[in-house]
C-alpha beads as a LAMMPS data file, in Angstrom:
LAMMPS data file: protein, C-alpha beads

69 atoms
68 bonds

1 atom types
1 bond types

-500.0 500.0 xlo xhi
-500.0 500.0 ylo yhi
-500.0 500.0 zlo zhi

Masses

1 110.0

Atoms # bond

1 1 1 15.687 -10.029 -27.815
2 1 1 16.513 -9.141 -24.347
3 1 1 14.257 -7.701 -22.134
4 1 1 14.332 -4.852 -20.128
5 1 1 13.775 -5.004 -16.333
6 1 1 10.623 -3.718 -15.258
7 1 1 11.729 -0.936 -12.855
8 1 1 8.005 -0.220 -12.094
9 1 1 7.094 -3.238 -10.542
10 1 1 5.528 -1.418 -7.843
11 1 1 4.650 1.762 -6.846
12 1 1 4.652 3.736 -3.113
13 1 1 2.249 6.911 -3.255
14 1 1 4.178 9.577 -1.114
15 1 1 0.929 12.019 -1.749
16 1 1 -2.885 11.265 -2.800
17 1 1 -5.862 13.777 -3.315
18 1 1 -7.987 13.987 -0.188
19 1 1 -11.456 14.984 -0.550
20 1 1 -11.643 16.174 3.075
21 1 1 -8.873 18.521 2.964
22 1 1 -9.489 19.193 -0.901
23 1 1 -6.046 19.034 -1.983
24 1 1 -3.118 16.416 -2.305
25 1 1 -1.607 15.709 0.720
26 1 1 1.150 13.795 2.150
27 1 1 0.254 9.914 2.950
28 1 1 1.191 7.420 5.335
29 1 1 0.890 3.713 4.650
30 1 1 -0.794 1.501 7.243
31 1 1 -0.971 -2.630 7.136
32 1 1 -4.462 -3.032 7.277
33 1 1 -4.672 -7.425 7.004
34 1 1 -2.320 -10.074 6.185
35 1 1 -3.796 -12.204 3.603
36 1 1 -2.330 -15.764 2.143
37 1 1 -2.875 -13.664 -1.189
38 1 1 -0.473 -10.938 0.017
39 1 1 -0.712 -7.809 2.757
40 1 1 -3.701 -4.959 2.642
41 1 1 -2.267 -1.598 3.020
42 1 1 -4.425 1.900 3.609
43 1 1 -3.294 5.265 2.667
44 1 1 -3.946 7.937 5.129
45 1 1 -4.190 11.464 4.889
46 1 1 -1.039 12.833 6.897
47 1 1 -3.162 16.030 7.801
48 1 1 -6.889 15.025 8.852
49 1 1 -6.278 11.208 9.137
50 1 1 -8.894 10.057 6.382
51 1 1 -8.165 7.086 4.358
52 1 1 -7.805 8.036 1.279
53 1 1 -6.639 5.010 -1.077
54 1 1 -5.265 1.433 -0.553
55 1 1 -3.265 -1.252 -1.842
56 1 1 -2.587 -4.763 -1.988
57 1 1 0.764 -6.239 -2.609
58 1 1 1.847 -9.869 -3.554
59 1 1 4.639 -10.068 -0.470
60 1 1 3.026 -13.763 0.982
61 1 1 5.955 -14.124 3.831
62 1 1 4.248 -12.264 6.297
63 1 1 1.863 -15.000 6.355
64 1 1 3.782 -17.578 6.539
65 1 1 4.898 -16.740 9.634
66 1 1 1.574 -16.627 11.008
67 1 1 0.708 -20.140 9.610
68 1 1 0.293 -22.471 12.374
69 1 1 2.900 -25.440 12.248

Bonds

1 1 1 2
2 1 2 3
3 1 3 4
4 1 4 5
5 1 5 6
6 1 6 7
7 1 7 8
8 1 8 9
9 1 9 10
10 1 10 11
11 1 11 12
12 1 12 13
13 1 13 14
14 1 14 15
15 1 15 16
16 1 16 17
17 1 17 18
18 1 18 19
19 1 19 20
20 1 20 21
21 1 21 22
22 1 22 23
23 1 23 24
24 1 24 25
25 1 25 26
26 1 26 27
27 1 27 28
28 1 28 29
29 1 29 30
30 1 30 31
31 1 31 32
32 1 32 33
33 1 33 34
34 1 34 35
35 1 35 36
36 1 36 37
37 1 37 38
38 1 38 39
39 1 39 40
40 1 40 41
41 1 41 42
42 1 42 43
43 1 43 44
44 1 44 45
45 1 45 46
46 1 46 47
47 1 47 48
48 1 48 49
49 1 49 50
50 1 50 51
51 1 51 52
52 1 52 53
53 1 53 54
54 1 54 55
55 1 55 56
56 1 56 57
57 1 57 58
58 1 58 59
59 1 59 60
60 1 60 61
61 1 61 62
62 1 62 63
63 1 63 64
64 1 64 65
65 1 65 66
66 1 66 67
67 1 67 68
68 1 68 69
């Protein structure tokens, strides 16, 4: 059986609830820490500035680069 390509490998929020502002709002990503397990990124409210969620991806070539030869 073949199977299907998993098209929701990973998701981007464009808007999270933030309790300051008490309503969704439009979010910006930030890299927070690059991490041999993969980068730390924060959501941030686009109106007040509050973090309001994170994320961690598995994307290891950032460090790489940082690794000391």
């Amino acid at each position: 059986m073949n199977r299907r390509p998993d098209f929701y490998d990973e998701f981007e929020a464009s808007e999270l609830f933030c309790a300051k502002c008490q309503r969704a709002t439009p979010v910006r990503k930030r890299l927070l820490i690059v991490l041999p397990q993969g980068n730390k990124f924060d959501y941030l409210c686009s109106v007040c500035g509050s973090s309001v969620g994170s994320k961690m991806d598995d994307d290891r070539s950032a460090f790489d680069i940082l690794k000391p030869s």
